[in-house]
N, C-alpha and C positions, 0 to 999 in steps of 0.2 A: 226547276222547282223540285223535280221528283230527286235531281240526286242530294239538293239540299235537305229535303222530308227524310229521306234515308239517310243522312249524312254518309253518302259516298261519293265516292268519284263520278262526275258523268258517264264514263265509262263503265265501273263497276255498276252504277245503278241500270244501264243498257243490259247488262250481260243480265240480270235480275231480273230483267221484265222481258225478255227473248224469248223462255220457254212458253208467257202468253199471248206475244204477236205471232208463236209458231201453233200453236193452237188455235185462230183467231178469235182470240178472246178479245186484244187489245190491239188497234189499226195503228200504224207507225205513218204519219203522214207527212215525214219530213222536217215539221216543222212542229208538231205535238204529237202526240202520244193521246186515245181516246178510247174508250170502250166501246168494243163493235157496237153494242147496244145497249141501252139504260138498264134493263131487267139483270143484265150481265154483272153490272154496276151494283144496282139493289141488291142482286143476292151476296155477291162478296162482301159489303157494308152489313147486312143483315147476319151475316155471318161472327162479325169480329163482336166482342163482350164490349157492353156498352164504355167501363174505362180504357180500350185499348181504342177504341173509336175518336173517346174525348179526347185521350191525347195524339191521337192522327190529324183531327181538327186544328189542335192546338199548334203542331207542328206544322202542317200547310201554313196555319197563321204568321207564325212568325219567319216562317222563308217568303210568305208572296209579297207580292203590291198589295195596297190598300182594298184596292176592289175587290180581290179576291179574300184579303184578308180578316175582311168583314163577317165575310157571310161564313167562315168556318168558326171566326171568333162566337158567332151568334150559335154554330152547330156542337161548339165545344162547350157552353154552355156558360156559369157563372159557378165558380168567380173573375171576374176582369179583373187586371191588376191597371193601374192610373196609365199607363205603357196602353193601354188598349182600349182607354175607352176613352183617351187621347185621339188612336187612329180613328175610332169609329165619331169621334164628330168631327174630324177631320173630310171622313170620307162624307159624312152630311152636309158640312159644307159645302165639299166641291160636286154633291147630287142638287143644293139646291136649286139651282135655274133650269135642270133639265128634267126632275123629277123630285118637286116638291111633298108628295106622298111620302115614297119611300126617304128622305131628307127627313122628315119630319119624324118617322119611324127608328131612326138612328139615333136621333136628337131624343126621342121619349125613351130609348133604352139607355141612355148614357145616364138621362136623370132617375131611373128606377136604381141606378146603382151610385150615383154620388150626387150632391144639390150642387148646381154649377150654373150660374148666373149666364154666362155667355151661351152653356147649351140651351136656355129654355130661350134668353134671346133670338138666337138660333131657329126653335122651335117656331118659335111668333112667325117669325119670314119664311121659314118650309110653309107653315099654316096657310099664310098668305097666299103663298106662291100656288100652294093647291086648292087655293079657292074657299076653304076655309075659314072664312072672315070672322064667323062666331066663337068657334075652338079658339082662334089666334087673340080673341078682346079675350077672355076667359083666363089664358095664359098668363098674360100681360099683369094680373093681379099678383102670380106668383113671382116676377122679378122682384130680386131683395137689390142691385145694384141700381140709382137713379140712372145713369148713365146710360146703361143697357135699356132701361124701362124706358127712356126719350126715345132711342132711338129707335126700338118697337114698335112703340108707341103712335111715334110718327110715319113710319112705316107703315102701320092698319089705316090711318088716318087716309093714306095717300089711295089707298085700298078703296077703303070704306065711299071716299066721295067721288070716285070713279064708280062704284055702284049704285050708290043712294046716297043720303044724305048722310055726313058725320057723326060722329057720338057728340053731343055738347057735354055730358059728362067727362068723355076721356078726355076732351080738351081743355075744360076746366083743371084735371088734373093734372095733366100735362103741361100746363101753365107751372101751376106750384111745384112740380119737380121740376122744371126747367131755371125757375126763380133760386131755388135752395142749390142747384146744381152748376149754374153759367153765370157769365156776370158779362158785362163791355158787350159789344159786337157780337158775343157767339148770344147772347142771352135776347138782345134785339134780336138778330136772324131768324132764333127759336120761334120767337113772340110773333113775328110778321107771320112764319109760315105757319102756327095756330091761328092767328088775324084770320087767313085768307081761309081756313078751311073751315072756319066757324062761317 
């Protein structure tokens, strides 16, 4: 990662950071590369002008993985370009089952910068998943795709009567975007699993 950030050689980026694992600024543990200590960290960050910083961020961003590549995307600040706030409900998606919060954290930064039907879909299920059953019916108004909005929709549903009892509003309306949206067999299926949660 560091010789991609630098665009150098693995090699040449080693000989770069030598003079501060001989100083022990920076521990060489074989396997990464780490700053003896945070404060170490902070001061050289605190150091650099805030544009030389954003585009260090920006540069980490686009040499890491997703995971990493998030959280500098988020430190380099905005503007996103559609490249990046692709990865970042990408990487919301693959946080949702394990950490619905931050999931859903992803999912509201993507929509502060573009209206994206699939991310707030998205949103609804982080919501869910973090227990958020109020926030996630709330959402659910701002889906402009039917499609997305069932599947949401149905989703809190599944939620909601594992806690208490169901919405009969949202299932009434889940009915009539299911009618305008399905037709045969998928439009029955719909109707049975509204049936059973009414």
């Amino acid at each position: 990662l560091l010789a991609s950030v630098l665009d150098r050689s693995e090699i040449r980026a080693y000989d770069d950071i030598r003079p501060a694992i001989a100083a022990g600024l920076v521990d060489d543990t074989e396997t990464d590369l780490r700053f003896r200590h945070a404060l170490v960290r902070q001061a050289l960050i605190d150091d650099l002008p805030g544009p030389v910083l954003r585009s260090l961020h920006r540069s980490i961003a686009d040499a890491a993985d997703d995971a990493v590549a998030v959280v500098h995307l988020e430190l380099a600040g905005a503007p996103f370009t559609e490249a990046d706030l692709d990865r970042i409900a990408d990487r919301a998606h693959d946080l949702m089952r394990v950490d619905g919060r931050r999931s859903a954290d992803l999912f509201e930064l993507v929509l502060e910068h573009r209206d994206d039907t699939a991310a707030r879909a998205g949103l609804v299920r982080a919501l869910l998943q973090a227990g958020e059953v109020r926030r996630a019916r709330v959402e659910i108004e701002h889906i402009t795709n039917r499609t997305d909005e069932l599947a949401a929709g149905l989703a809190l549903l599944e939620v909601q009567g594992a806690v208490d009892e169901a919405d009969p509003e949202l299932i009434a309306h889940l009915w009539e975007v299911a009618e305008r949206t399905s037709s045969g067999p998928e439009l029955a299926a719909t109707q049975r699993l509204l049936a059973y949660q009414a």
